[in-house]
N, C-alpha and C positions, 0 to 999 in steps of 0.2 A: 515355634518361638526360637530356637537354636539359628536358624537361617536368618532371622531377623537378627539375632544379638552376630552373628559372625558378619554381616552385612554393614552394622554399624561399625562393629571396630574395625574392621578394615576401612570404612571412612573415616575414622578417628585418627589412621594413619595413613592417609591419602595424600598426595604432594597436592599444594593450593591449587596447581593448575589442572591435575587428574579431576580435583574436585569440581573446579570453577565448568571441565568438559559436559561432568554427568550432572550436573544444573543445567548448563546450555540445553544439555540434548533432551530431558526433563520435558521441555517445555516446544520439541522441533520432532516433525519426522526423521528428520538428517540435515547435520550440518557441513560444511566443509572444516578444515583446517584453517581457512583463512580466516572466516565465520567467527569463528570459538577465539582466535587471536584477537579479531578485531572487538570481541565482547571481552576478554579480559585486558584491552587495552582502554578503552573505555570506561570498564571501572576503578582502574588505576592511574589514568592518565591528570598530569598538573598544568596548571596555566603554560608552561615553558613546552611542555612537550608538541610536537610538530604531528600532522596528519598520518604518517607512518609508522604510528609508536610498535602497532600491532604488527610490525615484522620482524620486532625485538621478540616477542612471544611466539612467532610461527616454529621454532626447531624445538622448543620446548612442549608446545601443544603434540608435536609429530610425534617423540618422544614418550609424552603420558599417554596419547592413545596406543599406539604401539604395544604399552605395557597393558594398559586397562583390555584390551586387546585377548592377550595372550592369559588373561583373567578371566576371559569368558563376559566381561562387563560390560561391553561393547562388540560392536561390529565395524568394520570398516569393508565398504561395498564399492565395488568398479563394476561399470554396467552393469547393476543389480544385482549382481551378484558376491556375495561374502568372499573377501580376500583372505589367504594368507598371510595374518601380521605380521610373519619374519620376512616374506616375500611378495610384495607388489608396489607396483609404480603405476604412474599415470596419475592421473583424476581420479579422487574418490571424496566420496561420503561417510561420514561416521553417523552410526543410528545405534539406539540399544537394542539389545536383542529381542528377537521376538518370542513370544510364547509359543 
């Protein structure tokens, strides 16, 4: 029970967009960064906003996985294999960890 209650309040204090990642991924083997921006631009977005909203969101999605990351709450993957969050470039995938 302690792992479930530390699990909660750490999402209680979760930035919207760390949260809106670990919903996405909830429900994806893996998604990208573009992915997860263009689903919290979607459910943010107003009649005036234009097809690009979601690359207002892409340096702040980089940002919460990164951290979520370095939390063990996440993984971010380059050719299958788990990155180091303070060190990689390229293409990758964010998935949650596995068992």
């Amino acid at each position: 029970m302690t792992d479930q209650n530390d699990t909660e309040a750490r999402a209680a204090k979760d930035d919207p967009v760390a949260t809106a990642i670990l919903q996405a991924l909830a429900g994806a083997a893996s998604l990208s960064f573009k992915d997860i921006a263009q689903h919290i631009a979607d459910q943010r977005r107003r009649p005036k906003d234009g097809p690009d909203l979601w690359r207002r969101y892409q340096t702040a999605v980089k940002q919460q996985a990164v951290h979520l990351a370095r939390q063990g709450r996440i993984e971010i993957v380059r050719k299958g294999e788990v990155a180091d969050p303070n060190d990689f470039k390229g293409i990758v995938r964010l998935r949650l960890p596995k068992p």
